[in-house]
C-alpha positions in Angstrom: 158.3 92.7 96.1 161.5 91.9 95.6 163.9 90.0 98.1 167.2 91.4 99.5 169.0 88.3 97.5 167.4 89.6 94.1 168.4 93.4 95.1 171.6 92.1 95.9 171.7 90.5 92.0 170.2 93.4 90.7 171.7 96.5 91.9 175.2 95.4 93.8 178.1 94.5 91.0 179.1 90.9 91.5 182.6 89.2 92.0 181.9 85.8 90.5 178.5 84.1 88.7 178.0 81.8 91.6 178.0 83.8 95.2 176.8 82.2 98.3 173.8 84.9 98.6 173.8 83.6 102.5 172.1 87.1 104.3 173.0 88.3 107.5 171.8 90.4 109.9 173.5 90.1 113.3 177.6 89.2 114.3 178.2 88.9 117.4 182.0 86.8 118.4 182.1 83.7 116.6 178.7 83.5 114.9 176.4 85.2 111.9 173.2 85.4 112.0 170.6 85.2 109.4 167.0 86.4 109.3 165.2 83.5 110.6 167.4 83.2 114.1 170.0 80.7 112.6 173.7 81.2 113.8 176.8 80.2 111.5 179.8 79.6 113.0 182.5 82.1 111.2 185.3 80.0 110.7 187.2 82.4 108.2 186.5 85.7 110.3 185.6 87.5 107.8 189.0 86.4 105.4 191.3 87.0 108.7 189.5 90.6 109.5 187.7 90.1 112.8 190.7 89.0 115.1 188.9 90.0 118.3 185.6 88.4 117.5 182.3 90.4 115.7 181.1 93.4 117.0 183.9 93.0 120.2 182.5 95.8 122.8 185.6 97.7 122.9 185.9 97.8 119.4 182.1 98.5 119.5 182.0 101.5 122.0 185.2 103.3 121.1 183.8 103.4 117.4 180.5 105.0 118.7 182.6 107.5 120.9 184.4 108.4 118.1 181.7 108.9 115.8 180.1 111.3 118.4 182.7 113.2 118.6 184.0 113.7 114.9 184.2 111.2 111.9 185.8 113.4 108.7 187.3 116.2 108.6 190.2 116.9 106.5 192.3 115.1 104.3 195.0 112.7 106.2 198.2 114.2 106.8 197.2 117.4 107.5 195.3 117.9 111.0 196.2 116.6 114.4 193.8 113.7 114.7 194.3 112.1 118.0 192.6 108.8 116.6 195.8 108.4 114.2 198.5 109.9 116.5 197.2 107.4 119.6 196.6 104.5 117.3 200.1 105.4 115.6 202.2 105.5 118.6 200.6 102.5 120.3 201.7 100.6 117.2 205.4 102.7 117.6 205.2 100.2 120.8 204.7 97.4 120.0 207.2 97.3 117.2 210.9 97.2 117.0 212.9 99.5 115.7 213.2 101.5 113.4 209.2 100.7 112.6 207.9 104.1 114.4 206.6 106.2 111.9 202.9 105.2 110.4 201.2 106.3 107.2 197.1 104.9 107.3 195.4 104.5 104.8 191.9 102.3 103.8 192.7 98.7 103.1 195.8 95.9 102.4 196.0 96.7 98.5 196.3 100.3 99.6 199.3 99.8 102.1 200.7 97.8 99.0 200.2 100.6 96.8 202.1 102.8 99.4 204.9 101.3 99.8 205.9 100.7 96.0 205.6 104.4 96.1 207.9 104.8 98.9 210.0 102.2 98.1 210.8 103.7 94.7 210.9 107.2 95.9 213.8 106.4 98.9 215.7 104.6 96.4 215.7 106.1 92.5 214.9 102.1 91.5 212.5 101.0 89.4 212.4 96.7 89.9 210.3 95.7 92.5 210.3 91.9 92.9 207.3 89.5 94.3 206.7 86.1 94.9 205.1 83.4 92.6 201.8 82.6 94.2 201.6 85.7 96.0 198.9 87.9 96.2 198.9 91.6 97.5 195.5 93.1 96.2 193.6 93.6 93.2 194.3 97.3 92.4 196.2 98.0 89.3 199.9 98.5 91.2 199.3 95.4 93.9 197.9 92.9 90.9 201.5 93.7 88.9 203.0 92.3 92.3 200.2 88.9 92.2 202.0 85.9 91.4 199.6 84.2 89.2 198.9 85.0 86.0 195.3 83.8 85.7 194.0 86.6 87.9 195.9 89.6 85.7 195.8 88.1 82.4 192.8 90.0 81.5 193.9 93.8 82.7 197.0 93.9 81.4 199.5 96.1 80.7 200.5 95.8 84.3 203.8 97.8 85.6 206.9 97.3 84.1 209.9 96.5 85.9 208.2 93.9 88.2 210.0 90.2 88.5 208.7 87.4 90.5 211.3 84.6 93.0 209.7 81.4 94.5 209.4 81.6 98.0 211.3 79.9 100.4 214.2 79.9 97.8 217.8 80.4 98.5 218.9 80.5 94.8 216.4 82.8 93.7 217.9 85.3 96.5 220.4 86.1 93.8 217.6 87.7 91.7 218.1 91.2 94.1 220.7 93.2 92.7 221.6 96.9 93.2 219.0 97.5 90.3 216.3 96.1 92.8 214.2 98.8 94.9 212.0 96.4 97.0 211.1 92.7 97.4 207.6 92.4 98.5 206.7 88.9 100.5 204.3 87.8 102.8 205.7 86.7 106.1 203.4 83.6 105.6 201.6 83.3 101.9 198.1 83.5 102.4 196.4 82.5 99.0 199.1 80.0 98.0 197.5 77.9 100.6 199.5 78.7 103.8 202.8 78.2 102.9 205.9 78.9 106.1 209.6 79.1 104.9 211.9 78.8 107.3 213.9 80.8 109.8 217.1 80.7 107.7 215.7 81.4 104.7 214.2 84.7 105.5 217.2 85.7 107.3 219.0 85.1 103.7 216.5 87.3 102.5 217.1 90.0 105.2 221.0 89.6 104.7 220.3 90.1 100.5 218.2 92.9 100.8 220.5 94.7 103.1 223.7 93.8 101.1 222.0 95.2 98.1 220.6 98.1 99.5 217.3 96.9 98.2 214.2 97.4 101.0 212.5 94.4 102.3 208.6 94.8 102.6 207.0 92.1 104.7 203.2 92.1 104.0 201.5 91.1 106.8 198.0 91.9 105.9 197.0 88.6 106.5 199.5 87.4 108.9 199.6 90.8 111.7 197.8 91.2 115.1 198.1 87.3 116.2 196.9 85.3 113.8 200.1 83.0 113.8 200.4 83.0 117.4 203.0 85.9 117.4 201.8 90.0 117.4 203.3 89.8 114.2 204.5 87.3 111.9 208.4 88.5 111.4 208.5 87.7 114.9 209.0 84.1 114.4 211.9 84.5 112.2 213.9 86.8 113.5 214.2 89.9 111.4 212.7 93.3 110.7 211.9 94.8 107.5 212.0 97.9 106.6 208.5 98.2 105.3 205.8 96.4 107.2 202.4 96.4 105.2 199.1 96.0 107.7 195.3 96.2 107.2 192.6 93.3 107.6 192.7 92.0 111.4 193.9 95.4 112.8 190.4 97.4 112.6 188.2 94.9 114.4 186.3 94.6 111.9 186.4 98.6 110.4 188.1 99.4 107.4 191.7 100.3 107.4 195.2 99.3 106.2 198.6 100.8 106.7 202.7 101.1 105.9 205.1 101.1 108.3 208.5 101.7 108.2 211.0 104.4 109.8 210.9 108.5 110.1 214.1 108.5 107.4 212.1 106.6 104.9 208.5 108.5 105.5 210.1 111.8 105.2 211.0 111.5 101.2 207.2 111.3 100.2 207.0 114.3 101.8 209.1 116.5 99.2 210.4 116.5 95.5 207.5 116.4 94.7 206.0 117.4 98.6 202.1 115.2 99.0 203.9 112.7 97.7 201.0 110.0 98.5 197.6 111.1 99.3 194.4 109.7 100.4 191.0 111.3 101.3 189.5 109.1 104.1 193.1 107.3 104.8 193.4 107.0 108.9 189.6 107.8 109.2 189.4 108.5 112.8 186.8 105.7 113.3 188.6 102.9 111.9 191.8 104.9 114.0 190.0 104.2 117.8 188.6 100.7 116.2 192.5 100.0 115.3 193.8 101.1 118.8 190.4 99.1 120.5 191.4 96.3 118.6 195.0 96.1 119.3 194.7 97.0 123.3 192.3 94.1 123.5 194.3 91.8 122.1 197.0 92.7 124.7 194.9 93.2 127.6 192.8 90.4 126.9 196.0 88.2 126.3 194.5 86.7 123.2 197.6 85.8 121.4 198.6 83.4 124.3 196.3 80.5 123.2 196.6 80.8 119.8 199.5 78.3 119.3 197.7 75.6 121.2 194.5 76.4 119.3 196.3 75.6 115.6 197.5 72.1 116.8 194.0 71.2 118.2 193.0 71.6 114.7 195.8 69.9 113.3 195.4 66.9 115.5 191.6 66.4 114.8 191.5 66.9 111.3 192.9 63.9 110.3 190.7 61.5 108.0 191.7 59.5 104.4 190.2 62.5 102.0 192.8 64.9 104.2 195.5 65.3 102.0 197.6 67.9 104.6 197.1 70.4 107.0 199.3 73.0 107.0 199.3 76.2 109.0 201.0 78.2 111.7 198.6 79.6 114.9 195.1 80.0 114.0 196.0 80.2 109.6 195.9 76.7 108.9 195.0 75.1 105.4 193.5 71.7 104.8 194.7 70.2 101.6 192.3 67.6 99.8 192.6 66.1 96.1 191.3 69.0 94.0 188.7 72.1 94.3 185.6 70.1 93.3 186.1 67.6 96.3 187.1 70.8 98.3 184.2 73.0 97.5 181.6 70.0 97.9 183.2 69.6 101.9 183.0 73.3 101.8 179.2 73.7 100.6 177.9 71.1 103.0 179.8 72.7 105.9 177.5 75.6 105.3 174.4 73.9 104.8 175.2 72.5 108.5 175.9 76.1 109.7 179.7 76.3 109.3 181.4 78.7 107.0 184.9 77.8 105.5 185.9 78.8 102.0 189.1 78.1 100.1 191.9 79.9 98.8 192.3 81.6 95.2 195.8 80.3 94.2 194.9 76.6 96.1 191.7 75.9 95.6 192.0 72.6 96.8 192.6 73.4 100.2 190.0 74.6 102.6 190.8 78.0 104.8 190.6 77.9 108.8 191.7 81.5 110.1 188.5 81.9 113.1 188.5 84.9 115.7 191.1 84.1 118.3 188.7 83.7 120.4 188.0 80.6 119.3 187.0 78.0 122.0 188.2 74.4 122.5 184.9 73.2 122.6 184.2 75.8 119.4 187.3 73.9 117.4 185.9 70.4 118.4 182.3 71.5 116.8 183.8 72.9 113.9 186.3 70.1 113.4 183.2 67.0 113.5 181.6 69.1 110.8 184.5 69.3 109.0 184.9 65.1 109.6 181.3 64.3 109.0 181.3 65.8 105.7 184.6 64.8 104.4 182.4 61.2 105.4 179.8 62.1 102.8 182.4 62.7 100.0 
């Protein structure tokens, strides 16, 4: 008979030629478990999904009273779900103006997808600009935006139209013109290896983008529901966009991404032509109460608070001679060593001693750290002498 690994081989299409084939069968806050009994400590979270910790009980039972009640039943956009509206206006909230009005949809790449939509239908442009080293998803419209050409070499042609600054960059602001319908950037770039411009530069950015007409889309797929230390990125910088892009962290651990922006702008995908964007099993009303579980327990449970202090315990232990950097904000942090094969050996033996890390596709010389906020101090001390012990071995 053959085992769930070989299955796996068999019948489920791979990603790369080398996957970890580790199995699970239980998640419970910090820690997988495999079939023998043995617990891993998640120190990824999933790629930043599980915020709140596996399988939190909130997240757990709202999902089950949900799917009791109704799972789906009609296309999104047309009946009054109370999943969306509830999960909708809670996130109304907790946002600044004039980020009220919601559209759901099933992942980060598409919320990208979305908003290139939107952001070319509110404005009659065609240019969207990226960042180099960025990376927005892997469907056809999100890859044009990835800012590295290894990944999209091989599927191209890609849009048209697209351009790409370097983050952080003042002079490059003077790429957005009047011809410009959207700059895309992440708050924080994830895959670049956790890289933070400044508070001047990205009110540069807001200044350009608002000088030019031209809408600025923060993707905070990555970076949203506390991550860095703040509800949302943006917040340490001092602006707004006028597109926020969400998915990842917000469903607990369910599927489901989202574009935010204001009434005005998410009323011109409604006509000329009218179902302007469409999606089948967007704002699913389980991933909907998961999203609103997730985000009330983050409040109530005043996760976010420790976060900052959490980030610098890392950064103050993870110091040896085959530590190049560590570079983060909150609980997304990036440990920089001399190249991916000295990496991936620290990250391979980090496993084998119960301890899952991985690195990042446009760095692959640094090793991710992005845990559940719920991360203990004594949890980041165990974690961390791992880390040590088999930087060590190197």
């Amino acid at each position: 008979m053959l085992t769930q690994r070989q299955l796996f081989l068999r019948h489920n299409a791979q990603t790369t030629l080398a996957p970890l084939l580790l199995e699970f069968v239980k998640a419970e806050g910090m820690y997988l478990y495999d079939p023998s009994g043995r617990r891993y400590m998640d120190l990824i979270a999933g790629i930043g999904v599980s915020n709140v910790g596996h399988c939190h009980q909130n997240v757990v039972t709202a999902v089950k009273a949900q799917a009791e009640s109704y799972m789906h039943i009609m296309v999104y956009g047309e009946f009054v779900q109370s999943p969306q509206v509830n999960f909708a206006r809670a996130l109304a909230e907790v946002l600044p103006p004039p980020l009220d009005c919601t559209y759901f949809v099933n992942s980060g790449a598409e919320a990208v997808e979305g908003a290139m939509k939107l952001a070319k239908r509110y404005t009659g442009r065609a240019e969207l600009l990226a960042c180099h080293h960025s990376y927005h998803g892997s469907t056809q419209g999100a890859l044009s935006l990835m800012g590295n050409e290894e990944f999209k070499q091989a599927y191209r042609p890609l849009l048209p139209r697209t351009g790409f600054i370097h983050y952080g960059s003042f002079t490059d602001l003077d790429r957005i013109t009047e011809n410009t319908a959207a700059v895309f950037v992440e708050t924080i770039q994830g895959e670049a290896g956790i890289r933070v411009a400044d508070a001047a530069y990205f009110r540069a950015l807001r200044e350009k983008c608002t000088e030019t007409g031209t809408l600025l889309v923060l993707d905070e797929i990555q970076t949203g529901f506390g991550r860095t230390g703040k509800l949302f990125g943006f917040e340490h910088f001092g602006i707004v966009p006028d597109i926020l892009l969400l998915a990842k962290g917000i469903g607990g651990g369910m599927p489901i991404g989202a574009f935010i922006s204001s009434g005005e702008l998410m009323a011109s995908l409604a006509t000329a032509p009218i179902l302007g964007h469409i999606t089948t099993f967007g704002g699913h009303p389980v991933s909907c109460a998961a999203g609103l579980a997730t985000l009330q327990t983050i409040l109530c449970e005043e996760m976010i608070a420790g976060v900052e202090a959490k980030g610098q315990l890392f950064r103050e232990l993870l110091r040896h001679p085959a530590i190049k950097e560590v570079r983060g904000k909150g609980l997304m942090i990036a440990v920089e060593f001399e190249n991916f094969d000295q990496n991936k050996r620290i990250i391979d033996a980090c496993i084998e001693d119960g301890l899952i890390t991985d690195w990042f596709l446009h760095c692959a010389n640094s090793m991710r750290i992005a845990p559940p906020l719920i991360i203990s101090e004594e949890e980041i001390r165990q974690a961390c002498a791992i880390i040590l012990k088999n930087c060590d071995r190197i």
